[in-house]
VOPA-22576 format. One record per residue (C-alpha): x negated, y negated, z negated; residue number from 1; residue in one letter. Coordinates in steps of 0.1 Angstrom, whole numbers. Layout:
BEGIN
atom u = X; v = Y; w = Z; pos = NUM; code = A .
...
This chain:
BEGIN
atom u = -209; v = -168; w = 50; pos = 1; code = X .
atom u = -231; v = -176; w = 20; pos = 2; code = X .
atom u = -272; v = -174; w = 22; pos = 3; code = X .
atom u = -291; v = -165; w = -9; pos = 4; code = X .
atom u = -323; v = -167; w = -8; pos = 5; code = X .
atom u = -345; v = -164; w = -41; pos = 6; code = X .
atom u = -381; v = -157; w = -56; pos = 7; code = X .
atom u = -391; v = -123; w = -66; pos = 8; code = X .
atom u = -418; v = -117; w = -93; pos = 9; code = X .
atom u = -447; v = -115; w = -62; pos = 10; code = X .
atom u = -436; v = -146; w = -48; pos = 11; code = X .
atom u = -420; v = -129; w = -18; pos = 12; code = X .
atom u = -392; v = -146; w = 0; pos = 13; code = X .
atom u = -362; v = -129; w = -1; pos = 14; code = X .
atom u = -331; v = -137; w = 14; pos = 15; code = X .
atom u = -296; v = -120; w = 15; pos = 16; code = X .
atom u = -260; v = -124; w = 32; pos = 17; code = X .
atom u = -233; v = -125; w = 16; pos = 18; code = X .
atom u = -197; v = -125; w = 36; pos = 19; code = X .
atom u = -172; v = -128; w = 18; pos = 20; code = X .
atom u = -135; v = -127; w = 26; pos = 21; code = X .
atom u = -106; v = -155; w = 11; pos = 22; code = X .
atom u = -72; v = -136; w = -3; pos = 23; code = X .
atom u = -54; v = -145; w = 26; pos = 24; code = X .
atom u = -78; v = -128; w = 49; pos = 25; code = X .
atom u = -73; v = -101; w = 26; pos = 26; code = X .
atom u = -40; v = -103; w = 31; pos = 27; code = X .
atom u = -39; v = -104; w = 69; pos = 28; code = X .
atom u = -62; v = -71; w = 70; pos = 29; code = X .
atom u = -39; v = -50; w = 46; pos = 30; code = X .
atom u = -7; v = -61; w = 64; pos = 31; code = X .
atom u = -23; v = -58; w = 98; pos = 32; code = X .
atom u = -31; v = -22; w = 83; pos = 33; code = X .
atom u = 2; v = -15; w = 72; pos = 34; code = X .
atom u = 18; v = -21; w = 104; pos = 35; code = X .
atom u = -8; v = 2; w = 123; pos = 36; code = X .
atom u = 0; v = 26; w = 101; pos = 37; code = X .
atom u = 32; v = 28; w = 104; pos = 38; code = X .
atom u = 31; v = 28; w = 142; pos = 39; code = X .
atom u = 5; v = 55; w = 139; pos = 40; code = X .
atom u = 29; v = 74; w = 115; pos = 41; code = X .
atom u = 62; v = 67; w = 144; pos = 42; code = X .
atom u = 41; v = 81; w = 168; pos = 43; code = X .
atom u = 32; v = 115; w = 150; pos = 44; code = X .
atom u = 66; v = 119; w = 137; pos = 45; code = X .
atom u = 84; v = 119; w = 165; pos = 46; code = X .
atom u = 94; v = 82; w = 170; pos = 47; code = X .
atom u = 105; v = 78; w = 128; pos = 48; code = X .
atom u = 103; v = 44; w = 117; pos = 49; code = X .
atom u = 94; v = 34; w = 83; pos = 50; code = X .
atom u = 99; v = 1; w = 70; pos = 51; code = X .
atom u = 98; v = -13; w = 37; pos = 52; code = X .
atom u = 124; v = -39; w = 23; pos = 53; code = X .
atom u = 130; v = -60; w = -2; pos = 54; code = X .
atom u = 158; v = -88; w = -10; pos = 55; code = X .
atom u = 155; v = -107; w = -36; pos = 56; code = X .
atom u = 192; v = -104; w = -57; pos = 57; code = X .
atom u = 186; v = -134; w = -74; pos = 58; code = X .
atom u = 183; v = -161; w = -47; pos = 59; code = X .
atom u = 187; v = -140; w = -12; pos = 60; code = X .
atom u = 154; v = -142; w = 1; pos = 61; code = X .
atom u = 143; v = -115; w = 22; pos = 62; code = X .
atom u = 102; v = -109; w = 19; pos = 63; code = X .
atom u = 85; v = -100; w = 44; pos = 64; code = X .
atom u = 57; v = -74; w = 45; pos = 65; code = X .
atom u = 31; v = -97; w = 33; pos = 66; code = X .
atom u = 51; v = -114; w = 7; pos = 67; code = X .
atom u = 58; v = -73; w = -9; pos = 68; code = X .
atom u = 23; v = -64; w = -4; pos = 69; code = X .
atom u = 11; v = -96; w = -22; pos = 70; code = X .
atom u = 37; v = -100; w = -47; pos = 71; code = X .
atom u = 33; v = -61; w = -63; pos = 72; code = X .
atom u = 6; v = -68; w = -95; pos = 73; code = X .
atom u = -23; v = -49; w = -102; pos = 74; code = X .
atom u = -10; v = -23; w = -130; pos = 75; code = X .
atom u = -4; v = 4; w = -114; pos = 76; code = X .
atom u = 24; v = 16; w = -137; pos = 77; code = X .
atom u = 44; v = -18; w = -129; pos = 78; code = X .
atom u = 67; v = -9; w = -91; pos = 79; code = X .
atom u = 78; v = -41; w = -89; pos = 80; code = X .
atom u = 73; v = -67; w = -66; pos = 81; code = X .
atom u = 80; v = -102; w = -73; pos = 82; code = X .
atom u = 106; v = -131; w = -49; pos = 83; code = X .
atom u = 78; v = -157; w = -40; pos = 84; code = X .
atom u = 109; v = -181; w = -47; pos = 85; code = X .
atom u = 124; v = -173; w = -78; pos = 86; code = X .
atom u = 99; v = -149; w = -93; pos = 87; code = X .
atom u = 122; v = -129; w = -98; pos = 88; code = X .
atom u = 107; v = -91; w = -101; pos = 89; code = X .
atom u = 127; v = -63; w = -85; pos = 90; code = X .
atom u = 117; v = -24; w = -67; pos = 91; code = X .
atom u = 112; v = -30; w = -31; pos = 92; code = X .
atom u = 131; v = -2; w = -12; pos = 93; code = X .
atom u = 112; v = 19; w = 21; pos = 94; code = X .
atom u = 138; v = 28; w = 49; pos = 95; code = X .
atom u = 127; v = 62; w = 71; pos = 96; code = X .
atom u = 150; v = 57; w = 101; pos = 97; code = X .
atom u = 156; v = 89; w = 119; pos = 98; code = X .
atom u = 177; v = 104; w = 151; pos = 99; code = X .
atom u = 199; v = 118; w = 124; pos = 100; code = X .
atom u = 200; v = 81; w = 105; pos = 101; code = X .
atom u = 179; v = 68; w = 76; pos = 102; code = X .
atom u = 172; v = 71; w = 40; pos = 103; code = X .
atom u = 163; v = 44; w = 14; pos = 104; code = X .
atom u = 135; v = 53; w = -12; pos = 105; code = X .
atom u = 115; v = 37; w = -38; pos = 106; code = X .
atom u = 90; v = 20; w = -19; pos = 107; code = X .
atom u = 53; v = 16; w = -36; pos = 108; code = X .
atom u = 17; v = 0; w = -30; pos = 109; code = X .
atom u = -12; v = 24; w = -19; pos = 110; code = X .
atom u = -24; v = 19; w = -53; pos = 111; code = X .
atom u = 4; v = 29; w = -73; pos = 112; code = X .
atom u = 13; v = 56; w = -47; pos = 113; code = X .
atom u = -20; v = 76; w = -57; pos = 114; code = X .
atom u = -13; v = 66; w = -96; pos = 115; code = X .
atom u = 24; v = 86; w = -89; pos = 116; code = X .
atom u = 0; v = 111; w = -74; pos = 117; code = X .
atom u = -19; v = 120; w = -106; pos = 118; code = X .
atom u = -10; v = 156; w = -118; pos = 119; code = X .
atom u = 5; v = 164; w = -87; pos = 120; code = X .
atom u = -20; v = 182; w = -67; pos = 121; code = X .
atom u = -4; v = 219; w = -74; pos = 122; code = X .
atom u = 33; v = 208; w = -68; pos = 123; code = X .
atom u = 49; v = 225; w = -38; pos = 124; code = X .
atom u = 54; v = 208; w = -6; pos = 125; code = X .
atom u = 92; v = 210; w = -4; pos = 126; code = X .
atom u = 94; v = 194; w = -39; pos = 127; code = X .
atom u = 79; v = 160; w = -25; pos = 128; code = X .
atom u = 112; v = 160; w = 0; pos = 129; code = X .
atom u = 140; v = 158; w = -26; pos = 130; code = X .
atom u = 149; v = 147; w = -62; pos = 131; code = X .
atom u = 122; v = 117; w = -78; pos = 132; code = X .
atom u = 90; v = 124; w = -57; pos = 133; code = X .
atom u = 109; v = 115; w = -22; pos = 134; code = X .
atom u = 97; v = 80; w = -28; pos = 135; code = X .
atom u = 63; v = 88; w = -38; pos = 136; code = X .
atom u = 59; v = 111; w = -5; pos = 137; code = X .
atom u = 75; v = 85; w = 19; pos = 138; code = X .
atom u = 50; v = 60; w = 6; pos = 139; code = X .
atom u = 21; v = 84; w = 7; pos = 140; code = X .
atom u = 31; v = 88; w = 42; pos = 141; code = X .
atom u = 38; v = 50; w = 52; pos = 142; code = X .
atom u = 2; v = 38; w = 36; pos = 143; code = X .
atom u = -18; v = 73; w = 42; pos = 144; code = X .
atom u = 2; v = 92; w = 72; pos = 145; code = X .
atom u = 8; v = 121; w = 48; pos = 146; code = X .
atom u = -1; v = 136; w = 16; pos = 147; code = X .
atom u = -26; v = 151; w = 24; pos = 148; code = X .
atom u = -49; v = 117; w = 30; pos = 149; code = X .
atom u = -30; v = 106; w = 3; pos = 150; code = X .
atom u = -46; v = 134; w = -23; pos = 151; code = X .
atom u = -77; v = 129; w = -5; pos = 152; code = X .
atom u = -78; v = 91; w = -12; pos = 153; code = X .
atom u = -70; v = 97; w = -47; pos = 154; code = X .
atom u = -97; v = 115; w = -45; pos = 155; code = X .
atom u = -120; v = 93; w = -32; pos = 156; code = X .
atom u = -114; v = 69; w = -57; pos = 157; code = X .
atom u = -122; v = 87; w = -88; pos = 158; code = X .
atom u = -156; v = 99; w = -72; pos = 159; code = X .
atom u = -158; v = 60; w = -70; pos = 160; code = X .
């Protein structure tokens, strides 16, 4: 915690606190989020689990949830994720296990999850559950529990 304290025009003491978190703290809070999503997100779907994965081709590695979260850049545009070994860039994949088994989709970050999301406010429902947009609804629903939250977020955002 970092204590500012400075000198207004009157000559009036002033003094602010500033907290500021490191990138790994960062880190820990998103993850931690990620995962109480998810459990949130089993629980209202009936006992689904989602899960993303991602192993790296080039040397074998196997990232774990941090490792995606942290290795995906900031351009939205760019659904990569990156081996923390290698560097090697590749798409992380999301697993929805079921009772009637799983499916693999495209998995992607909150941010470019609402990015996918741009232009799609009017698209029907059942077009999110088939064809391209599976991947971008599986996602809205592992970072937002649906996408509903996730078209409200979006929202939020450009209001920001």
């Amino acid at each position: 915690m970092m204590m500012k304290i400075s000198m207004g025009p009157s000559m009036r003491l002033k003094v602010r606190q500033e907290a500021r978190l490191t990138q790994s703290q960062i880190e820990d809070v998103e993850v931690e989020l990620l995962h109480r999503q998810r459990a949130l997100v089993s629980a209202l779907y009936g006992g689904d689990q989602f899960a993303p994965k991602a192993d790296c081709s080039m040397c074998g590695h196997h990232l774990t949830d941090r490792e995606i979260m942290r290795e995906f850049r900031d351009d939205p545009t760019d659904f990569t994720t990156g081996c923390p070994n290698c560097k090697y860039r590749f798409l992380p994949k999301l697993f929805r296990s079921t009772l009637g088994g799983s499916v693999e989709t495209p998995f992607f970050c909150p941010v470019q999850t609402l990015e996918r999301l741009r232009g799609l406010e009017n698209v029907p429902f059942e077009d999110f559950q088939t064809g391209q947009k599976v991947g971008i609804y599986q996602s809205a629903v592992a970072h937002f529990g649906g996408l509903k939250q996730a078209f409200a977020g979006r929202f939020r955002r450009t209001l920001a």
